[in-house]
Each structure stands twice: as structure tokens, then as C-alpha cells.
C-alpha positions as CSV (number, residue, x, y, z in Angstrom):
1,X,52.2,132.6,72.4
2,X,49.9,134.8,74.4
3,X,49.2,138.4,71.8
4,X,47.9,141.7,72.6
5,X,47.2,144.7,70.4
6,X,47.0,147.9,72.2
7,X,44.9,150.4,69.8
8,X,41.9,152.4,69.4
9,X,39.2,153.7,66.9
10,X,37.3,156.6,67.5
11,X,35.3,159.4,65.6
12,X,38.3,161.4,65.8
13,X,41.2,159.1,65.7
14,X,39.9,157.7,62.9
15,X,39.7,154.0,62.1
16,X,42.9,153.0,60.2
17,X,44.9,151.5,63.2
18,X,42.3,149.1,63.9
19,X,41.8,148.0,60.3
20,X,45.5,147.7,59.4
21,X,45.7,146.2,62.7
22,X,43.2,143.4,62.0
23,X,45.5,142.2,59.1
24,X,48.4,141.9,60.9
25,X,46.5,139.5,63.2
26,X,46.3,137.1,60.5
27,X,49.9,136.8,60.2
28,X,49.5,135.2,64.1
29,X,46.8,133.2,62.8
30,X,48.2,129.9,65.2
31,X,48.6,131.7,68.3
32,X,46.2,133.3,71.0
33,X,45.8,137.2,70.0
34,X,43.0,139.8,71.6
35,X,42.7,142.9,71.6
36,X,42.7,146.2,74.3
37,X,41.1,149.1,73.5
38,X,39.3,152.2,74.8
39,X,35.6,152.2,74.4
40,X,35.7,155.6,72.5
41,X,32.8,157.1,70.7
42,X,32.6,155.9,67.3
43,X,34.8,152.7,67.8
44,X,35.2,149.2,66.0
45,X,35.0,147.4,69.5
46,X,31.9,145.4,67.9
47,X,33.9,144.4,64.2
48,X,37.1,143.3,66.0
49,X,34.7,141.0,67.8
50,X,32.9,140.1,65.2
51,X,36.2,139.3,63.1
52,X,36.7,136.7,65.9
53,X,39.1,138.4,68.4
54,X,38.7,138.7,72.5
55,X,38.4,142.5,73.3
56,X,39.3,143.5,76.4
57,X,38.2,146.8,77.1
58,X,40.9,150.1,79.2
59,X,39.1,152.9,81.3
60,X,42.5,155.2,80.2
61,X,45.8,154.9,79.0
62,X,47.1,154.2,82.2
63,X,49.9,152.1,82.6
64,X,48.9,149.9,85.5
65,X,45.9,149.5,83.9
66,X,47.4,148.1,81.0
67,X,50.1,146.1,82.8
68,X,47.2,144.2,85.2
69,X,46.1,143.2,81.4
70,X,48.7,142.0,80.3
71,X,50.0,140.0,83.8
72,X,46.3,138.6,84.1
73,X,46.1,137.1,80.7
74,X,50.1,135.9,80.6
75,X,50.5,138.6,77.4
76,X,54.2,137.4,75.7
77,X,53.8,139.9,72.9
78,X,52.4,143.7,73.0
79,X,51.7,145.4,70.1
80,X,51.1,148.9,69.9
81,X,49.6,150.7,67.6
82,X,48.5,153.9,69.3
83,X,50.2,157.5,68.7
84,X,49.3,158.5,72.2
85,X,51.6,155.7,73.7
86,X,55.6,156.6,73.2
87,X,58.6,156.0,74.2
88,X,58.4,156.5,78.0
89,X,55.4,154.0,78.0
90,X,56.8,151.8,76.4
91,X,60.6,152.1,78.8
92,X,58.3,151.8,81.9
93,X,56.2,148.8,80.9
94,X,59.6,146.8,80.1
95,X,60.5,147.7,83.5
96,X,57.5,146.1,84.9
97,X,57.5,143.2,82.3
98,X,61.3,142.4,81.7
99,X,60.2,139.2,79.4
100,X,57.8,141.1,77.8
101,X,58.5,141.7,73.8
102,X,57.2,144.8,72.6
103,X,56.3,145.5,68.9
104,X,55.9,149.1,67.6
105,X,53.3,150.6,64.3
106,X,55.4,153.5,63.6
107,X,54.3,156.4,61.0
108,X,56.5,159.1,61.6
109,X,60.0,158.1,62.6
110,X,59.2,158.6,66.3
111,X,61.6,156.9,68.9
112,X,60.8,153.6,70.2
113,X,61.7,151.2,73.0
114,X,61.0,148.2,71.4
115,X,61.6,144.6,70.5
116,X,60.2,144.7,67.0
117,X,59.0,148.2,65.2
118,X,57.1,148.4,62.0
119,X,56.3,150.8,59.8
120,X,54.7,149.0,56.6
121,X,54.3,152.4,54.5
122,X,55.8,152.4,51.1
123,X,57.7,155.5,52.1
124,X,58.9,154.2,54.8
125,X,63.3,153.9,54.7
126,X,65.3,151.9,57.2
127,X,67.9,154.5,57.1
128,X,65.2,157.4,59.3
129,X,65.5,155.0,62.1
130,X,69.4,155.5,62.9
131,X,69.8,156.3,66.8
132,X,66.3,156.4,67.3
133,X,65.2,152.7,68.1
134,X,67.5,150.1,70.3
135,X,70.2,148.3,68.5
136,X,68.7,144.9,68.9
137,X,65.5,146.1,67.7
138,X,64.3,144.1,64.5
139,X,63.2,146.6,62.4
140,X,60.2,145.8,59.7
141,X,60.2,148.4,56.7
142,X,58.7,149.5,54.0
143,X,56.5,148.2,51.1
144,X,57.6,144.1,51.4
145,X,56.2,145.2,55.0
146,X,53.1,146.3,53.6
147,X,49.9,145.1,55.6
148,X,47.8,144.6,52.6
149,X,44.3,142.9,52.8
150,X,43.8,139.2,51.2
151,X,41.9,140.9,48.5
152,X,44.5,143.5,47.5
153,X,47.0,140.7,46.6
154,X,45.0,139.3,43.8
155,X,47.2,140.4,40.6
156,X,44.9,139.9,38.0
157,X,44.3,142.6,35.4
158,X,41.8,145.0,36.1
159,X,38.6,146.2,33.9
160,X,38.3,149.7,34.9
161,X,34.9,151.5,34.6
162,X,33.7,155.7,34.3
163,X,33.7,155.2,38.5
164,X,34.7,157.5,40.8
165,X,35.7,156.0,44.4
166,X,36.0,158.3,47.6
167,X,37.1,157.2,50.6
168,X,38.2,159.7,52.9
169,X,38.9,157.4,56.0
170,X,36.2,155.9,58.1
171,X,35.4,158.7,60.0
172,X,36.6,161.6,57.8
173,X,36.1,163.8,60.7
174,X,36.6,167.0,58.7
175,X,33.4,166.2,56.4
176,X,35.5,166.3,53.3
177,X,33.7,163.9,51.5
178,X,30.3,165.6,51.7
179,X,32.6,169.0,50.2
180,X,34.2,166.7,47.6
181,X,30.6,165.1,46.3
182,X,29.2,168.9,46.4
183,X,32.5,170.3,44.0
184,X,32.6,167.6,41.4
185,X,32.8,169.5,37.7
186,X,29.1,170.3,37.0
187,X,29.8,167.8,33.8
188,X,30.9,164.9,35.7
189,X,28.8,162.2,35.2
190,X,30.7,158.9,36.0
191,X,29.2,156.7,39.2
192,X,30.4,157.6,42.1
193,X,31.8,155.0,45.2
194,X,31.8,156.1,48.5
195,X,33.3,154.6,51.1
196,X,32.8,155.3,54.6
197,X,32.2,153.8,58.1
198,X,29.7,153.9,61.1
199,X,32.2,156.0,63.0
200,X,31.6,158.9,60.6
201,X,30.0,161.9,63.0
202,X,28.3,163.2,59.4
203,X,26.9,160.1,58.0
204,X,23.4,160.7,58.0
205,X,24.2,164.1,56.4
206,X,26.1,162.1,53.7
207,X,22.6,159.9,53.2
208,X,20.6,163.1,53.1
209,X,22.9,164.3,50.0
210,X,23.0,161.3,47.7
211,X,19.0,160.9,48.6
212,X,17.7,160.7,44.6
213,X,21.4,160.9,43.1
214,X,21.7,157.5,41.5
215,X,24.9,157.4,40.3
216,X,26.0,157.9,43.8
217,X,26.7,154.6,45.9
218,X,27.1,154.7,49.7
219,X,29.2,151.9,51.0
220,X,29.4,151.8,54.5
221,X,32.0,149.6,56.5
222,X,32.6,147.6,53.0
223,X,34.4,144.3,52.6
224,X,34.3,145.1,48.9
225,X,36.7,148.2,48.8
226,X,39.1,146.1,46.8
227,X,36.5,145.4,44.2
228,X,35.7,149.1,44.2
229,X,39.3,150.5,43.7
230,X,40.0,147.7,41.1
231,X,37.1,149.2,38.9
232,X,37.8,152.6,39.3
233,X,39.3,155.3,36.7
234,X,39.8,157.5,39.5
235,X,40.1,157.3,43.7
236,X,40.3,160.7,45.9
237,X,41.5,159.1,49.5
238,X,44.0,160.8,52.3
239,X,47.5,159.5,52.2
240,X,47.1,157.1,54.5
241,X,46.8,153.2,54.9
242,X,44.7,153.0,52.0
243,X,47.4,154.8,49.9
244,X,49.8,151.9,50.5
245,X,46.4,149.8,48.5
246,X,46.1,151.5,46.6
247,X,49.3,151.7,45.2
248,X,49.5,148.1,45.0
249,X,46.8,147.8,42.5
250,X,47.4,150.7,40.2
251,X,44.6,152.4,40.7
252,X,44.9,156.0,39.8
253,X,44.1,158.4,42.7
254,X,44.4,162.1,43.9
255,X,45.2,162.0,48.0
256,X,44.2,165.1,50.3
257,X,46.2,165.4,53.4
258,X,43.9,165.6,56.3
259,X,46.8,165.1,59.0
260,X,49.9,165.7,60.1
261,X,50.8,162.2,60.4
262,X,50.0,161.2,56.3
263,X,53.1,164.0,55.4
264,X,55.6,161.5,55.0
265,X,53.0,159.8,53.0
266,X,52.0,162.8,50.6
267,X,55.4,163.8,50.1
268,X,56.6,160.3,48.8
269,X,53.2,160.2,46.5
270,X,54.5,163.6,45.0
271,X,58.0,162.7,44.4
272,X,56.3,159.6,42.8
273,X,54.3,161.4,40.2
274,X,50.8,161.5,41.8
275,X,48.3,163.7,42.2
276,X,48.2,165.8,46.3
277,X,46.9,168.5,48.3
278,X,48.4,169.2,51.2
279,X,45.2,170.5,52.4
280,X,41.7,170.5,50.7
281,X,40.5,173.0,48.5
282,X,37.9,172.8,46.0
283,X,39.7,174.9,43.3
284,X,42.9,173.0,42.8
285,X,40.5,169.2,43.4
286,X,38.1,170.2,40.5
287,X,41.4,171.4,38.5
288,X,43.5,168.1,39.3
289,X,39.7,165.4,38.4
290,X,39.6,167.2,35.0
291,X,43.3,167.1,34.8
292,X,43.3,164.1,35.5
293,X,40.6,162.4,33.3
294,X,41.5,163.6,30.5
């Protein structure tokens, strides 16, 4: 079977589709499976291909640009991960493709014309979906969904350390990292993690700040983050993919919304007992770290 994963990465989209994306590849491990995707600024065009997927590479979201794609290289199965793409697209690209199995990443209980949706979030309920996806659509929720990295499955007990790990998402295009590291309590002295990507606009900023602060640790595009977390007293990350991690693990975290899309996310967090902030503010974060570490 022929696979292609329609998504992008960019400074301002952020990086998560493509990373949560790159798992579920795996799970097609024995058949052929590339990737499309808009050469944006800030994108992960070079990992994908360096994780060992073709990368074909769009002009647009056009649809004829798309379906030439996926007629050219015989595609069986589309998957979409892209908020920009809905349910129109997806109507008019079965039209042109009749045989052509479409599977949805869904976030938000959008509707979908398609074959197969998924929406691996632990919030995520089977029930939000009623009359807004086809009835022979095969519908893939919640956390058994979860798309979980290799590293993230290992259950063995962790040794957590005085660590700190931030990750704000790979391009944490509101800078909220730089304004979490600069309101820590003046008495915090634990290490500090941060995690963080080459698509961040205000990386070198980020450099500039921990220059001479050795407790602070930079890790940029890490294949470690599991090892991080797993240490860690304490995580501050956005309700978003790496909340479903996260959660898997035990680690103990506060999440900042940074978008509308992580809402669903944030809410279920609350109702679970966890630590959130619908939006940032340095007050009620220095409140909820002491809070917290007590």
C-alpha cells in the first residue's frame, strides 16, 4: 500500500503534527509511506528526511496540486493531519479519487469526510463525533489511541531528580519560555531542562539568556525528552501532544494554554486534578511552581 501524509511544520504552526505524525508512520512500518508538505519557514522538511521518509514538497494547499501527487505516485491512503484542510477538501478530493481512503488527525471535534479519523488525545470521547463524521467511518479514539514515542512506553519506575523541564512546543512562537526562565521564584535552584527546536524564531535569544547559568540546559530538537521528563520533579509544557506523554509517565507538570486548539486539552487536565493556565501569566505560574513543590 502506497501512504501519504499531508502536514506541515512551521515557525508558527508549530511542530507537533509532524512529530506525532512521524510515529504513526511506524505503525505502517511494511508499506511505502512519504510525506507532502509545504516548505514553510521554520519546517522539519530536513528531519522527516532524515528519519528516512520521501518528502515531496506543495507550492499551496491547492487541491489539484495535491491530487497530481497523489495520482503520480498511485497514493492508496491519505492522511491528513493539517487544520487548514476540512471537510470540503477532503468531499472534493474523494470525488476525484473515489478509491482513495482518507484518514483524518482530528483535535477539536471538527467534521470530517473520511475513511478513518483519529484523534489519539486522552480527552478525546467517541460520543463528540455523533452526526459529524460518515457512518462507515472507523473512528480511532482516545488514550489506547495514543501516539506515544517508543521511549514513552518503557514502564519502569522512575528516579526523579530537583529538575525542572520546559518545553513549550518546538517553536513556542509566543516566547513563553524565555518569560517562564526570567519568573522562576528568585529561590529556585533546581536544574533546569529546556526543550526546544530549530523552528523557534527566538532561539538565539534563548542562548543569550542561559549564557553563564549552569543549571540551565538547552536541548534543542532532543531524542532524549523521554529521559528528561522521566527525571523530572516538575514539567511546565502547553496542553498539547506532549501532555498526552506526559501523562503516560507520571510526570508531574503545570500546562499553559497557548492555543485555541489545546482547550479540549486543558479542560480535561483540570477536571483531572492538574495544574493550568488558560493563558500565561507570571503571577499565578510562580504561585502554582511553589505550590506545587512543596
Amino acid at each position: 500500500m502506497n501512504i501519504l501524509i499531508r502536514a506541515d511544520a512551521s515557525s508558527t504552526i508549530g511542530t507537533g503534527h509532524i512529530m506525532r505524525d512521524l510515529v504513526l508512520a511506524k505503525r505502517f512500518a511494511t508499506h511505502s509511506l512519504a510525506f507532502a508538505t509545504r516548505p514553510l519557514e521554520g519546517n522539519l522538511d530536513a528531519y522527516i528526511q532524515k528519519s528516512g521518509y520521501d518528502l515531496y514538497s506543495l507550492i499551496s494547499n491547492d487541491l489539484q496540486e495535491l491530487s497530481a501527487l497523489i495520482h503520480k505516485h498511485n497514493i492508496h491512503l491519505l492522511i491528513i493531519d493539517h487544520y487548514e484542510l476540512g471537510i470540503s477538501y477532503e468531499k472534493a478530493l474523494k470525488k476525484l479519487h473515489p478509491s482513495l481512503k482518507i484518514m483524518v488527525l482530528d483535535d477539536t471535534y471538527e467534521k470530517h469526510f473520511c475513511d478513518i479519523l483519529l484523534n489519539h488525545n486522552i480527552y478525546a470521547k467517541k460520543s463528540r463525533y455523533k452526526n459529524l463524521i460518515p457512518k462507515h467511518c472507523l473512528l480511532q479514539c482516545g488514550a489506547k489511541h495514543t501516539l506515544l514515542r517508543e521511549e514513552f512506553f518503557i514502564t519502569q519506575e522512575a528516579l526523579r531528580y530537583d529538575r525542572l523541564l520546559i518545553a513549550m512546543g518546538g517553536a513556542d512562537s509566543q516566547n513563553l519560555t524565555l518569560e517562564i526562565l526570567k519568573n522562576l521564584p528568585k529561590d529556585f535552584s533546581w536544574h533546569v531542562d529546556i526543550v526546544t527546536s530549530y523552528a523557534n524564531k527566538n532561539l538565539a535569544a534563548l542562548q543569550r539568556y542561559i549564557l553563564n547559568k549552569p543549571h540551565f540546559k538547552l536541548h534543542i530538537q532532543t531524542k532524549h525528552l523521554a529521559q528528561l521528563a522521566k527525571q523530572a520533579r516538575l514539567a511546565i509544557i502547553t496542553p498539547s501532544v506532549i501532555a498526552n506523554e506526559l501523562y503516560a509517565i507520571k510526570t508531574p507538570f503545570i500546562a499553559i494554554q497557548t492555543a485555541k486548539n489545546q482547550k479540549y486539552m486543558r479542560k480535561f487536565l483540570q477536571q483531572e486534578g492538574f495544574a493550568t493556565l488558560k493563558r500565561f501569566s507570571a503571577k499565578k505560574l510562580k504561585k502554582l511552581i511553589k505550590s506545587t513543590i512543596l
